[in-house]
C-alpha positions as CSV (number, residue, x, y, z in Angstrom):
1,X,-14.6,-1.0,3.3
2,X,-14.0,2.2,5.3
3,X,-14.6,5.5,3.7
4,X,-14.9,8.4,6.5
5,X,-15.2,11.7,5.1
6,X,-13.6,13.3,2.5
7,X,-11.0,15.9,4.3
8,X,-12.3,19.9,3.7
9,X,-10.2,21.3,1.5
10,X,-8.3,24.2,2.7
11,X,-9.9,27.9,2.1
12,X,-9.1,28.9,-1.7
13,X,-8.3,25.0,-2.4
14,X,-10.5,23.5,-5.6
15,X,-10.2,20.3,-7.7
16,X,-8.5,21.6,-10.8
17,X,-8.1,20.1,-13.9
18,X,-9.3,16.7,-15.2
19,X,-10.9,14.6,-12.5
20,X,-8.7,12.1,-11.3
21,X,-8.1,9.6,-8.1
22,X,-4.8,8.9,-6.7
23,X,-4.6,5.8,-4.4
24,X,-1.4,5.3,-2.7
25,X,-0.7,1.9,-0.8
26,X,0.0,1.8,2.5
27,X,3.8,0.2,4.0
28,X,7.1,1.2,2.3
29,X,4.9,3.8,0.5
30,X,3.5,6.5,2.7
31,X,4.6,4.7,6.0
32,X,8.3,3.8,7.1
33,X,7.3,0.3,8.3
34,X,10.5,-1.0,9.1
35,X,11.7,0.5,12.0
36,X,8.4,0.0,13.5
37,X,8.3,-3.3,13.1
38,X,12.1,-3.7,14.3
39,X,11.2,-1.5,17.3
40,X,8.2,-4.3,17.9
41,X,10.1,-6.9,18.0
42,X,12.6,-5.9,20.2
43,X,10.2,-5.0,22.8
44,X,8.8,-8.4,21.9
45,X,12.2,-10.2,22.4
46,X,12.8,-8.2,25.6
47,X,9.3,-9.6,27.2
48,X,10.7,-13.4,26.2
49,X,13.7,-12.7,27.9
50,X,12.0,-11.4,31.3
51,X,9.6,-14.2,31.2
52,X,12.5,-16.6,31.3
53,X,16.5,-17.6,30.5
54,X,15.4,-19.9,27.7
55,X,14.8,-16.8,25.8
56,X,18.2,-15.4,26.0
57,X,19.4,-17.8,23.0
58,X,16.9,-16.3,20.7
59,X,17.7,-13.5,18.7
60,X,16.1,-10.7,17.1
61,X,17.5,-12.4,13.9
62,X,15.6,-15.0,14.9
63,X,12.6,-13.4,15.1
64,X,12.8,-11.7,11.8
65,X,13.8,-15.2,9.9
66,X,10.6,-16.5,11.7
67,X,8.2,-14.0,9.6
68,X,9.7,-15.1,6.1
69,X,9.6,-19.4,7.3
70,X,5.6,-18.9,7.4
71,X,4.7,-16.3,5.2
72,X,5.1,-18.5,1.8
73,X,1.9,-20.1,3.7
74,X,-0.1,-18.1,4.5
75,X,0.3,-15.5,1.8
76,X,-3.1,-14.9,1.1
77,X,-4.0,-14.7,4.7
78,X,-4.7,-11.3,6.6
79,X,-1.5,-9.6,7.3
80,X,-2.2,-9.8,11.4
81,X,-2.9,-13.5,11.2
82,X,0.8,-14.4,9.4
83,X,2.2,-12.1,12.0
84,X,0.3,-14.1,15.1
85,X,1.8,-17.1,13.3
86,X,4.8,-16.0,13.0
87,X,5.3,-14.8,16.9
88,X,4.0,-18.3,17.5
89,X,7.2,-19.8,16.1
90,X,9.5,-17.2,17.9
91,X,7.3,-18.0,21.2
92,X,8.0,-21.4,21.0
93,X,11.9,-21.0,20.6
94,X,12.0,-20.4,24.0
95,X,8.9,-22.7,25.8
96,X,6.6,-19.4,25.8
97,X,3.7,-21.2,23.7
98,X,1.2,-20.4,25.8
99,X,1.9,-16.4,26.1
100,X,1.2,-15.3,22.6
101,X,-1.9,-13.5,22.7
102,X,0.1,-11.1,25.1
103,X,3.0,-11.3,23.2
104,X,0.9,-10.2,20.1
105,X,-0.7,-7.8,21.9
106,X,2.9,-6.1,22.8
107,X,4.1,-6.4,19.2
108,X,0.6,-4.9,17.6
109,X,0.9,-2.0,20.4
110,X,4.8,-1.0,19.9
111,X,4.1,-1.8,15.7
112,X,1.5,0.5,15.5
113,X,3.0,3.4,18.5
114,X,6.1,3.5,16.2
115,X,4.5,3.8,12.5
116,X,5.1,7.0,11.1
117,X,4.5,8.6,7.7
118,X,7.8,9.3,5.3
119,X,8.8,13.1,5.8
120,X,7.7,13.4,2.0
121,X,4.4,11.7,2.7
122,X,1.9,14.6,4.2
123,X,3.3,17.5,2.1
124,X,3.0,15.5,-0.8
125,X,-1.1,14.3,0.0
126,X,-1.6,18.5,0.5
127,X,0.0,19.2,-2.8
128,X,-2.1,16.7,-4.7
129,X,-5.0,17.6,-2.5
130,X,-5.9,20.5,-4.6
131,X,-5.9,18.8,-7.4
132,X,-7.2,15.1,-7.1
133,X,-9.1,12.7,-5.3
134,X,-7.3,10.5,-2.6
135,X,-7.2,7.5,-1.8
136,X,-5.5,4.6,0.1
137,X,-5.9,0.6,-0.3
138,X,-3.5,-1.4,1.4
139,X,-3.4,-5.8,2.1
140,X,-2.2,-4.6,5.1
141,X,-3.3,-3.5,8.8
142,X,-1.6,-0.2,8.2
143,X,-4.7,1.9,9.3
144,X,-4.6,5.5,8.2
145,X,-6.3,6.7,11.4
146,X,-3.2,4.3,13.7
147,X,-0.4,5.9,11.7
148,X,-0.4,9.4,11.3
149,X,-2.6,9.4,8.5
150,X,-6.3,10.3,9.8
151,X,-8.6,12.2,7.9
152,X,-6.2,12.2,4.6
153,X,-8.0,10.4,2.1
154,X,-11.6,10.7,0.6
155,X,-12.0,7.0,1.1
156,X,-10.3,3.7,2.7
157,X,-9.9,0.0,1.6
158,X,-8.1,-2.9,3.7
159,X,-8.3,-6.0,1.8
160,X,-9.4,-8.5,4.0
161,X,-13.1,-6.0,5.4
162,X,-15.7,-6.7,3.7
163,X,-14.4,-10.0,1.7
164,X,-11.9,-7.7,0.0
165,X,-9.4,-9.7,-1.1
166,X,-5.9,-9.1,-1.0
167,X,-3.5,-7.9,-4.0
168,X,-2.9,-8.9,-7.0
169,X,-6.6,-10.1,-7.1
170,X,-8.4,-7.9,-10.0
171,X,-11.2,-7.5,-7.4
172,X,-9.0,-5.5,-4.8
173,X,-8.2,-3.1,-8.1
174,X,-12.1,-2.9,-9.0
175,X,-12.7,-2.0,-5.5
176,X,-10.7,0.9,-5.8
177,X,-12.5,1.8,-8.9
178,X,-16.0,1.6,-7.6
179,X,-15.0,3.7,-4.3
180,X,-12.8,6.4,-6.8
181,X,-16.2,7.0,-8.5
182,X,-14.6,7.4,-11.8
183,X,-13.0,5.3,-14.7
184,X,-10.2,3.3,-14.1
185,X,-8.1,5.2,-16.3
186,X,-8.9,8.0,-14.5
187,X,-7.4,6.3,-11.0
188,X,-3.3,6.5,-10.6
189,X,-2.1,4.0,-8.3
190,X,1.3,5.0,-6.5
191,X,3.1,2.1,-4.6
192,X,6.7,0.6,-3.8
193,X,5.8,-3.0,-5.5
194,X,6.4,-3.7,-8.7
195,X,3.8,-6.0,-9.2
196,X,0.9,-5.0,-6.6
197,X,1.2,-1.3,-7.2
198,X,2.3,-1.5,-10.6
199,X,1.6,-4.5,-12.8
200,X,-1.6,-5.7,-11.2
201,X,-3.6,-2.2,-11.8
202,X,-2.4,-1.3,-15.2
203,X,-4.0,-4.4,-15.7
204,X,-7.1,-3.9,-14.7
205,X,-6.8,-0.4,-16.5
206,X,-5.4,1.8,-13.9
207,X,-2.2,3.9,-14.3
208,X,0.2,3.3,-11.9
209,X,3.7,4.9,-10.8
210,X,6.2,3.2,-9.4
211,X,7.5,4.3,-6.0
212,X,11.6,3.8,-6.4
213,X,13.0,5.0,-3.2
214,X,15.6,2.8,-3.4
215,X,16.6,3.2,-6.6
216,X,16.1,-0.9,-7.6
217,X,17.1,-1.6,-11.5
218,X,13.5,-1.6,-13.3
219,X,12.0,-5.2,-13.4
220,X,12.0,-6.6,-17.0
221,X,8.6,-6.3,-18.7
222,X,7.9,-3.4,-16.2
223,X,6.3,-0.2,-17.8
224,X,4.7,1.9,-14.8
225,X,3.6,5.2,-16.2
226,X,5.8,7.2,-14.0
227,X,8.6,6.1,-11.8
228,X,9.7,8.5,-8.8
229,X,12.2,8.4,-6.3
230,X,10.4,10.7,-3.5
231,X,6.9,11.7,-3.1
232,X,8.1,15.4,-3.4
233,X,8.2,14.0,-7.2
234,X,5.1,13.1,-7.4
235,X,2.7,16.2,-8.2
236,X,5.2,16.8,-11.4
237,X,4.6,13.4,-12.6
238,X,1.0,13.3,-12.2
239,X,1.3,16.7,-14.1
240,X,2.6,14.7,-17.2
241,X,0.5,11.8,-17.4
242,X,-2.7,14.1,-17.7
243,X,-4.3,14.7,-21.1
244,X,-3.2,17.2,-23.3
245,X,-6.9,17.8,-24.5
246,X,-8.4,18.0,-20.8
């Protein structure tokens, strides 16, 4: 568990209202993880290529299939060891076995050079700032302080430090809980999945709202609190989920 110092608030900026913790995941949520990850492997598929001919039948296609053939697997596993595994089956496409600690070192170095916050992201955090605690628990290697986001949040969970484990697990939820400082009720967990950002808290008695940017029908059985479409939309939600008596 990492929890660096709450950011100062700017001058004039107070807590107001009811006390309450917003905890955002990390990828597809605050951080456009996608093209990063394309941009990886392409530098990764360029480096096979160099290193020899075999490599020019392999595609970046190829590359991306090989994430989903070993992630059913290794599931649980931290996020940087499915990717190593991963790389290992693109590697060996092409005879490069014996390369992939550089070749992982090249993909982790471009992945994390290229991960960037949403546009809607930071003016969002400085909106709630002012009015709630922040947080940010992610099962993956997303680090706030590698992607734009240091010194944003008043404290930091990565499943996997510490013996975290990794969501859906109740624990991972009553992590967040003991490191908010508050209820759970009090905690509103914002994320893009339907069931680790949304399902899995409410049921360990957080609220949760559902980050739609893509505007994906609603799952059946799924009742976030709030669903949004942009971060800008968030503030206003958050607004009406607070007691009328606080």
């Amino acid at each position: 568990m990492s929890t660096p110092p709450p950011r100062p608030a700017e001058a004039g900026e107070r807590p107001a209202g009811p006390p309450t913790a917003v905890v955002f995941d990390a990828d597809e949520t605050l951080l456009d993880l996608r093209p990063a990850v394309t941009g990886a492997l392409v530098a990764v598929l360029a480096e096979m290529r160099r290193r020899t001919p075999a490599a020019a039948a392999v595609s970046l296609a190829d590359l991306e299939a090989d994430w989903g053939a070993v992630f059913g697997a290794l599931s649980a596993a931290p996020v940087q060891e499915i990717r190593r595994a991963a790389l290992a089956r693109s590697l060996a496409r092409a005879g490069l076995d014996d390369h992939l600690d550089e070749l992982a070192a090249l993909f982790f170095a471009r992945r994390f050079a290229l991960t960037r916050p949403f546009p809607d992201a930071l003016p969002a955090l400085a909106a709630l700032r002012r009015r709630h605690l922040l947080g940010f628990a992610t099962n993956g290697n997303s680090r706030a302080e590698r992607c734009g986001l240091a010194g944003e949040f008043s404290f930091e969970l990565y499943a996997h430090q510490n013996g975290l484990p990794k969501k859906p697990a109740p624990e991972f939820y009553a992590a967040v809980v003991a490191a908010a400082g508050m209820p759970a009720d009090r905690i509103v967990y914002v994320g893009d999945s339907p069931e680790h950002d949304v399902a899995a808290p409410q049921r360990a008695g957080l609220r949760a709202v559902w980050l739609n940017r893509l505007g994906l029908p609603r799952p059946a059985g799924l009742s976030p609190d709030a669903e949004v479409s942009t971060l800008a939309e968030l503030p206003d939600a958050l607004v009406k989920l607070e007691p009328t008596n606080a």
